[in-house]
TITI-533634 format. One record per residue (C-alpha): residue in three letters; y, x, z. Coordinates in steps of 0.001 Angstrom, whole numbers, plus 500000, padded with zeros to 6 digits. Each point is the difference from the previous one (the first is absolute). Layout:
// TITI-533634
<node rest="Ala" y="Y" x="X" z="Z"/>
...
This chain:
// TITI-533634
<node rest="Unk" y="500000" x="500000" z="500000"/>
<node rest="Unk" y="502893" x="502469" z="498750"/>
<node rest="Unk" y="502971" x="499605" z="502233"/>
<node rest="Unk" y="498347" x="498173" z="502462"/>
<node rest="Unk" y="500945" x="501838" z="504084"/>
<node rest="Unk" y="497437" x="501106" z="501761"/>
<node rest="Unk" y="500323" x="501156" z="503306"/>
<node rest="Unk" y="498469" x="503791" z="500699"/>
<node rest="Unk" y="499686" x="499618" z="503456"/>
<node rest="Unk" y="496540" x="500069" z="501644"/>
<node rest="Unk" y="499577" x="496612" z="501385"/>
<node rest="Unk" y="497244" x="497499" z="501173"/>
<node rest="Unk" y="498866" x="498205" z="496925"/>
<node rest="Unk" y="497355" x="497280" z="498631"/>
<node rest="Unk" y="497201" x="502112" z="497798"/>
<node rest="Unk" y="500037" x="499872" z="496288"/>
<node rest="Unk" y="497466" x="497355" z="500295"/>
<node rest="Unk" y="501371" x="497664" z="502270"/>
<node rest="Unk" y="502971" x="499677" z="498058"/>
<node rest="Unk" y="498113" x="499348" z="497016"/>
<node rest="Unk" y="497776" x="497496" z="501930"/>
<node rest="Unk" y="503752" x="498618" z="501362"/>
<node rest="Unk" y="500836" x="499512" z="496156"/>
<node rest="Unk" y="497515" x="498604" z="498430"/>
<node rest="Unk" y="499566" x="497077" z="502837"/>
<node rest="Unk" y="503875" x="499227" z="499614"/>
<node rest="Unk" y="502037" x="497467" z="497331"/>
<node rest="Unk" y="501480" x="502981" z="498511"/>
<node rest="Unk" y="500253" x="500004" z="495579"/>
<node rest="Unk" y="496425" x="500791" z="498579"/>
<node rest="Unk" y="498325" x="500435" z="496648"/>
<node rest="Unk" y="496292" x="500361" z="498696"/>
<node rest="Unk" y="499714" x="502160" z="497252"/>
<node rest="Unk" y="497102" x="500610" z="497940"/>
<node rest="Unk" y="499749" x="502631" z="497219"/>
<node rest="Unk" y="498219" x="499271" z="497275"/>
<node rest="Unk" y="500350" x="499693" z="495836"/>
<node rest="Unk" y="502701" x="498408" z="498569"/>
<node rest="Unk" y="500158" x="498832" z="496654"/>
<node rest="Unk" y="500832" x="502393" z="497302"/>
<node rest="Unk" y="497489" x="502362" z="501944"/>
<node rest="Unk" y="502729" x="500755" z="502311"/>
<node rest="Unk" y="499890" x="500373" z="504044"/>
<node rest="Unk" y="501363" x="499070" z="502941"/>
<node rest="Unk" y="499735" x="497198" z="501928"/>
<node rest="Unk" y="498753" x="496385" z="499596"/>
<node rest="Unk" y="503229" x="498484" z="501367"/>
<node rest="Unk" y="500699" x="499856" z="503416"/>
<node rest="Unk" y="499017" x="497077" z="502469"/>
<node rest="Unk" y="502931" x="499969" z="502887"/>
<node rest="Unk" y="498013" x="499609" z="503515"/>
<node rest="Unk" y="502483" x="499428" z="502614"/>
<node rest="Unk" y="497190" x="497931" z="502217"/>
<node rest="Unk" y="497754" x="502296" z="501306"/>
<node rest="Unk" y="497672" x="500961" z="503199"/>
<node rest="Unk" y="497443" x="502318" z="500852"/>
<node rest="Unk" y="496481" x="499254" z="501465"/>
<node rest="Unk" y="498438" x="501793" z="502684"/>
<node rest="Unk" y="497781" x="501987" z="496986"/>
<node rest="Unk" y="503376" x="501342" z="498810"/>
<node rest="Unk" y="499812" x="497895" z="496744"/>
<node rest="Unk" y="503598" x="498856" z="498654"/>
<node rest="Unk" y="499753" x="496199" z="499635"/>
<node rest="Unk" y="502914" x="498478" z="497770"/>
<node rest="Unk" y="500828" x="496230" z="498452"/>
<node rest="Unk" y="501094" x="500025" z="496814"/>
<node rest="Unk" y="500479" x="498097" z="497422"/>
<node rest="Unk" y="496808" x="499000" z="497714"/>
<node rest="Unk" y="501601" x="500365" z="496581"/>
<node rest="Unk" y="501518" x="503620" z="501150"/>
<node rest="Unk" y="498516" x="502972" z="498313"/>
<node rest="Unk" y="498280" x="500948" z="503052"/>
<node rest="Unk" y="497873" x="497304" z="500303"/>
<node rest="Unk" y="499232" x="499665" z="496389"/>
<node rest="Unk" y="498881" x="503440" z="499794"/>
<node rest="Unk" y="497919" x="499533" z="502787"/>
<node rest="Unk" y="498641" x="496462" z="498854"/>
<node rest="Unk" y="498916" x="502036" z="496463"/>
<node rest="Unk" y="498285" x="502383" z="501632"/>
<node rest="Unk" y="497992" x="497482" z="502277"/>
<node rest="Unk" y="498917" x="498318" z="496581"/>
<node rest="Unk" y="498903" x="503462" z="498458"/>
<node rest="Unk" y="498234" x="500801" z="502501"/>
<node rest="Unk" y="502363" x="503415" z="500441"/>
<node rest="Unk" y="500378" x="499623" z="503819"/>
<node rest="Unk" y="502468" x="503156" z="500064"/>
<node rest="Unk" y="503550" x="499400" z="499510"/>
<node rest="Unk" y="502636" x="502810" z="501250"/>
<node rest="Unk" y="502366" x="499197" z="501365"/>
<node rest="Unk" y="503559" x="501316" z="501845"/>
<node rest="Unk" y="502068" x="498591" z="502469"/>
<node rest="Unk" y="503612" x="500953" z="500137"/>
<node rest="Unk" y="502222" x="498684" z="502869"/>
<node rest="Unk" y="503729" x="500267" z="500154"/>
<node rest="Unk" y="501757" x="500126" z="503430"/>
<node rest="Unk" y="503641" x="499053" z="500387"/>
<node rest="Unk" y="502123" x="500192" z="503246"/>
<node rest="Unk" y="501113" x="496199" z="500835"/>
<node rest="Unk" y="503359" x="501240" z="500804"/>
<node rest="Unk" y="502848" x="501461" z="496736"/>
<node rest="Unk" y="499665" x="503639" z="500663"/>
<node rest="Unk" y="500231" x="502805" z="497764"/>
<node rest="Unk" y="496860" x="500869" z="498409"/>
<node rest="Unk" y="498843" x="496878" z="500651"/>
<node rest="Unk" y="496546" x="500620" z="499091"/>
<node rest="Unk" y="498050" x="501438" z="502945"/>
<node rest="Unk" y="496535" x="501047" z="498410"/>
<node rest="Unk" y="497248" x="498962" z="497445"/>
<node rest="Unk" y="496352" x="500024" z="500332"/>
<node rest="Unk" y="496818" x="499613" z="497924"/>
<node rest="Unk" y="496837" x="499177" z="500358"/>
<node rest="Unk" y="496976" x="500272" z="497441"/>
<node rest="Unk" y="496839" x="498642" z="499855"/>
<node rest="Unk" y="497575" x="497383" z="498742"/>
<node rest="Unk" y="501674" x="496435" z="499512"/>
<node rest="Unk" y="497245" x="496929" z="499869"/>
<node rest="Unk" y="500787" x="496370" z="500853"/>
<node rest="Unk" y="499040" x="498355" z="503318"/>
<node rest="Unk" y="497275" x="497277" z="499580"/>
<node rest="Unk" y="501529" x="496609" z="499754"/>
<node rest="Unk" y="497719" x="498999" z="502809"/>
<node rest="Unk" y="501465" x="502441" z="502486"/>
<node rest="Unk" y="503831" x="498696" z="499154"/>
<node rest="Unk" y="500409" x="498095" z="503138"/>
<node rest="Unk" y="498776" x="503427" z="501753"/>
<node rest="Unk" y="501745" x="502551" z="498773"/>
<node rest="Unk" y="503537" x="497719" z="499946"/>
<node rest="Unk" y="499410" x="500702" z="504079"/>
<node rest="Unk" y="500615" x="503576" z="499425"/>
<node rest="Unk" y="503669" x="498552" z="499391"/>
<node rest="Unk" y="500327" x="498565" z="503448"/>
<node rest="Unk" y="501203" x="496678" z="498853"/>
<node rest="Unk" y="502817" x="501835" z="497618"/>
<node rest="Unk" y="498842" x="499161" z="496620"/>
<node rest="Unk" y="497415" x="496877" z="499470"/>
<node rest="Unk" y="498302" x="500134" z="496693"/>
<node rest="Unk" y="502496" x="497452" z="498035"/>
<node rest="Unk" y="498316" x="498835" z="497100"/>
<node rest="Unk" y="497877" x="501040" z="497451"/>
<node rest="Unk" y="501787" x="502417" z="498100"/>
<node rest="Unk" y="499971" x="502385" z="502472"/>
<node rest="Unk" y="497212" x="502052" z="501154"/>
<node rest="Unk" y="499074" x="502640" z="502392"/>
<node rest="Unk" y="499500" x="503724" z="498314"/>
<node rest="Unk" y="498629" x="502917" z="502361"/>
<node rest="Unk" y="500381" x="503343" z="500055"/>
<node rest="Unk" y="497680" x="502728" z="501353"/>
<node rest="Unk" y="502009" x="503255" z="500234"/>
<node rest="Unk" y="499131" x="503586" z="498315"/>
<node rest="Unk" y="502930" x="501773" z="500689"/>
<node rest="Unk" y="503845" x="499264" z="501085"/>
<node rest="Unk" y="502640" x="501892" z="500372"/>
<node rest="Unk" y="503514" x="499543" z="501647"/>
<node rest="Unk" y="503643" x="501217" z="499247"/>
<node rest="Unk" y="502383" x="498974" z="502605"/>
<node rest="Unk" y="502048" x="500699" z="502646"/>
<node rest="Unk" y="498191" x="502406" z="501724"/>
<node rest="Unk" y="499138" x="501776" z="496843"/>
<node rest="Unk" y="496846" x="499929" z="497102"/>
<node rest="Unk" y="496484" x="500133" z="501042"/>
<node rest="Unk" y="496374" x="499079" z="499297"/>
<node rest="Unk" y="498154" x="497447" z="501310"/>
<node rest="Unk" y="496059" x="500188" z="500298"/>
<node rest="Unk" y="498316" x="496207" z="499950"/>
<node rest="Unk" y="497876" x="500796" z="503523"/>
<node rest="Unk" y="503440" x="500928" z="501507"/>
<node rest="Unk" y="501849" x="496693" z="498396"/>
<node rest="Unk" y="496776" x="498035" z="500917"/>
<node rest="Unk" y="500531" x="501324" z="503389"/>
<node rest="Unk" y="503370" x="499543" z="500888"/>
<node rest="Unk" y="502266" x="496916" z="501429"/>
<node rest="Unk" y="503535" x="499070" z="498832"/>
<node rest="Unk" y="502852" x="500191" z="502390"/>
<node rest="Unk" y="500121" x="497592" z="502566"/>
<node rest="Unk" y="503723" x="499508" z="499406"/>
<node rest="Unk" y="499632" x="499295" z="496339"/>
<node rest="Unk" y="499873" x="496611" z="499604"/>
<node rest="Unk" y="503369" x="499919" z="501938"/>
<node rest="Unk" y="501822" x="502948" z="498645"/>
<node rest="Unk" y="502139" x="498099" z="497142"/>
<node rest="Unk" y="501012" x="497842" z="502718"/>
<node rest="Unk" y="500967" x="502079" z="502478"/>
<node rest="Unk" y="501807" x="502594" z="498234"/>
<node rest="Unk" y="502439" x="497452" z="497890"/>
<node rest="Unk" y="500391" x="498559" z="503844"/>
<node rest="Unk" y="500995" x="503544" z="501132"/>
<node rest="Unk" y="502119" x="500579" z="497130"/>
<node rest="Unk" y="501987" x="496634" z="500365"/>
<node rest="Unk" y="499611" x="499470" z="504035"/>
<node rest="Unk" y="500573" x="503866" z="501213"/>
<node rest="Unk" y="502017" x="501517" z="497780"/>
<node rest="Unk" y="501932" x="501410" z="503021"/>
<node rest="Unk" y="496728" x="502065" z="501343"/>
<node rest="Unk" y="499220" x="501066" z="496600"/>
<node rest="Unk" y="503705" x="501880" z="499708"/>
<node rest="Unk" y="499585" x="501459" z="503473"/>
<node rest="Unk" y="496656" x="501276" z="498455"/>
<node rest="Unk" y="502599" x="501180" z="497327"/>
<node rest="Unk" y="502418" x="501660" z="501910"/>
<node rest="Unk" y="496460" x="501661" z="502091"/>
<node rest="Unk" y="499437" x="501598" z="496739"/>
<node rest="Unk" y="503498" x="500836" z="498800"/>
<node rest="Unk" y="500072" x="501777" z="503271"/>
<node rest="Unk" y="497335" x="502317" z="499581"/>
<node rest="Unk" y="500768" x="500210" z="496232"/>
<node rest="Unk" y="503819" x="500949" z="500862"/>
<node rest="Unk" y="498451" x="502447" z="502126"/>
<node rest="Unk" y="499221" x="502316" z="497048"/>
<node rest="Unk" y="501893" x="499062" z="497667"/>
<node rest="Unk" y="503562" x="499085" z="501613"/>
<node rest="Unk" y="501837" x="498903" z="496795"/>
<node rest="Unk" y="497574" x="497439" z="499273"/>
<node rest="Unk" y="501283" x="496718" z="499753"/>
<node rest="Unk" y="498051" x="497671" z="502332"/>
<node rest="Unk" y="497614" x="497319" z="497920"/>
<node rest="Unk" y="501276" x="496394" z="499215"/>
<node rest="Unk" y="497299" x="498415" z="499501"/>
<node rest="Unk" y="496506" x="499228" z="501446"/>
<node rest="Unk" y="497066" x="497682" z="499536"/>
<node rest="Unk" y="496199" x="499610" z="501688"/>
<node rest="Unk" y="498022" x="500748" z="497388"/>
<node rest="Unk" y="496370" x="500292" z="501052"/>
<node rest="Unk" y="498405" x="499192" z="503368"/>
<node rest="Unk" y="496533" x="500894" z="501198"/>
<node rest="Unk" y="497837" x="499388" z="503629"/>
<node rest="Unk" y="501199" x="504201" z="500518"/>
<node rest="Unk" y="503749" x="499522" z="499139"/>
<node rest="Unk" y="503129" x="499111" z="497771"/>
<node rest="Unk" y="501100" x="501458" z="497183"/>
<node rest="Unk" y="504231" x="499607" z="499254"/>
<node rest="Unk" y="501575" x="500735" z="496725"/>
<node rest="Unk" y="503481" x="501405" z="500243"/>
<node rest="Unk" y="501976" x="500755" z="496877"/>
<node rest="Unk" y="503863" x="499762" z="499069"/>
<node rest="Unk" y="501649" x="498070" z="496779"/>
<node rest="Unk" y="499404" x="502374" z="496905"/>
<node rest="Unk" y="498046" x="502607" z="501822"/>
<node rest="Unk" y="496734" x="501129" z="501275"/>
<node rest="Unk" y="498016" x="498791" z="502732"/>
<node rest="Unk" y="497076" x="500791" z="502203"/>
<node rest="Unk" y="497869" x="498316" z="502539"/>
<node rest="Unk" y="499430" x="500438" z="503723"/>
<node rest="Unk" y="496741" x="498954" z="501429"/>
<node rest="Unk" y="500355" x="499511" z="504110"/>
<node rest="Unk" y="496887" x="500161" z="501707"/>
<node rest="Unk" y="498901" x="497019" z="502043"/>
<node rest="Unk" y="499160" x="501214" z="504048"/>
<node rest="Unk" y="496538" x="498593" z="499269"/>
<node rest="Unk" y="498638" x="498381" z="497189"/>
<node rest="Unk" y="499788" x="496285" z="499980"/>
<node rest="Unk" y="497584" x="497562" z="499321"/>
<node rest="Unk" y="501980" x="496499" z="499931"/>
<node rest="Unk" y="503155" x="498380" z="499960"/>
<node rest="Unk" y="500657" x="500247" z="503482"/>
<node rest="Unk" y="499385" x="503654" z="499905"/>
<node rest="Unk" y="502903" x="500631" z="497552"/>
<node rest="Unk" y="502287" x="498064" z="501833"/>
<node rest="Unk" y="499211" x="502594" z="502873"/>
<node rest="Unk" y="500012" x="502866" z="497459"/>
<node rest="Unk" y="503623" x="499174" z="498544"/>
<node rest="Unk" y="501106" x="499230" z="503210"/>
<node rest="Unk" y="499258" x="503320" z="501171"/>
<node rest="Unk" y="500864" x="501845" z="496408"/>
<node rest="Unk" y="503875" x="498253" z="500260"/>
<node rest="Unk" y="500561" x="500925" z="503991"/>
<node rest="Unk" y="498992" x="503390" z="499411"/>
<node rest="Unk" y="503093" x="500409" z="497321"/>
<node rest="Unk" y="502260" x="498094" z="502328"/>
<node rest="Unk" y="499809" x="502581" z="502947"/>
């Protein structure tokens, strides 16, 4: 991601893994692509099938809806009826900070593996997977699955391969399914603690480099169960991130409360 900050410090951090476990379970954009001939004896691949509804079952197996007319699930359905039982497939998910931040794509990740289609019969099971989230509609949808090869991730914390027994093993962040919520609440609720955070920095900035003008602008931008991660930048010029290390890592709602609690009094003193 060229131009995208990344901090240098050595910090607690979720494993490669988890964060590609943490993606692929989220609503973040996603497309199948599967390569293959194209007419005119050309390749590349057989359009792309966007699968924004997605879980992941305890085997580690991507389960998606999509539509039944996409090219997804007609490549799959061809296969099925040729008896080819072996369609490749990739996986790439797009992660965007829910809050207008420079940069405002945060990381990209891709799975690849074998795509087949769940059983018809097993519908009303696997839409459980979901929680409740997405019942199957109607009948031009259908459920695809996944079984991964490989994946990779590119993201905030940097580029780095992913081996299936690690992604099969892993958990997403606890904090996920809140983290769009919490950080547009910090960014419209607590703007005041997020400038003292500001100033924190500008400090120790100013510190070695005197002349520097102090940063007018700053935005959460990522949030895990280990920390925050704060985007400062000014109007026309580059910007960086911070990441600020929670005491102890937290495993709910209630936790963070304590953890930003603790993370703004310890500026304030």
């Amino acid at each position: 991601m060229t131009g995208q900050p990344r901090p240098a410090d050595d910090v607690r951090q979720p494993h490669a893994a988890e964060r590609l476990r943490t993606l692929a379970e989220s609503d973040a954009s996603a497309v199948i692509s599967i390569p293959g001939p194209r007419a005119g004896g050309q390749t590349g691949p057989l359009g792309i099938t966007h699968a924004e509804t997605r879980a992941v079952d305890t085997d580690g197996t991507v389960v998606m809806l999509v539509s039944a007319t996409a090219p997804a699930a007609r490549a799959v359905a061809a296969a099925e009826l040729t008896a080819v039982h072996d369609v490749g497939a990739v996986l790439e998910i797009t992660d965007v900070a829910p809050v207008a931040v420079p940069h405002r794509i945060r990381g990209r990740g891709w799975i690849s593996g074998r795509l087949d289609a769940v059983p018809r019969t097993r519908h009303a099971d696997t839409a459980r997977l979901f929680g409740g989230r997405v019942p199957l509609r109607d009948e031009g949808e259908t459920f695809l699955r996944l079984e991964p090869d490989d994946a990779w991730t590119d993201d905030l914390w940097g580029a780095s391969s992913v081996s299936a027994e690690d992604f099969i093993g892993s958990r997403p962040d606890p904090l996920a399914r809140h983290e769009a919520e919490l950080l547009q609440h910090l960014a419209g609720a607590h703007q005041d603690q997020l400038e003292a955070l500001c100033a924190f920095v500008g400090e120790q900035d100013a510190a070695s480099r005197p002349a520097v003008e102090p940063w007018q602008h700053v935005a959460p931008v990522a949030l895990d169960r280990f920390g925050i991660r704060l985007r400062f930048w000014r109007p026309g010029g580059r910007g960086f991130d911070a990441r600020f290390d929670f005491h102890t890592p937290v495993d709910d709602i209630v936790g963070l409360r304590h953890a930003m609690h603790h993370l703004f009094a310890s500026v304030a003193r």
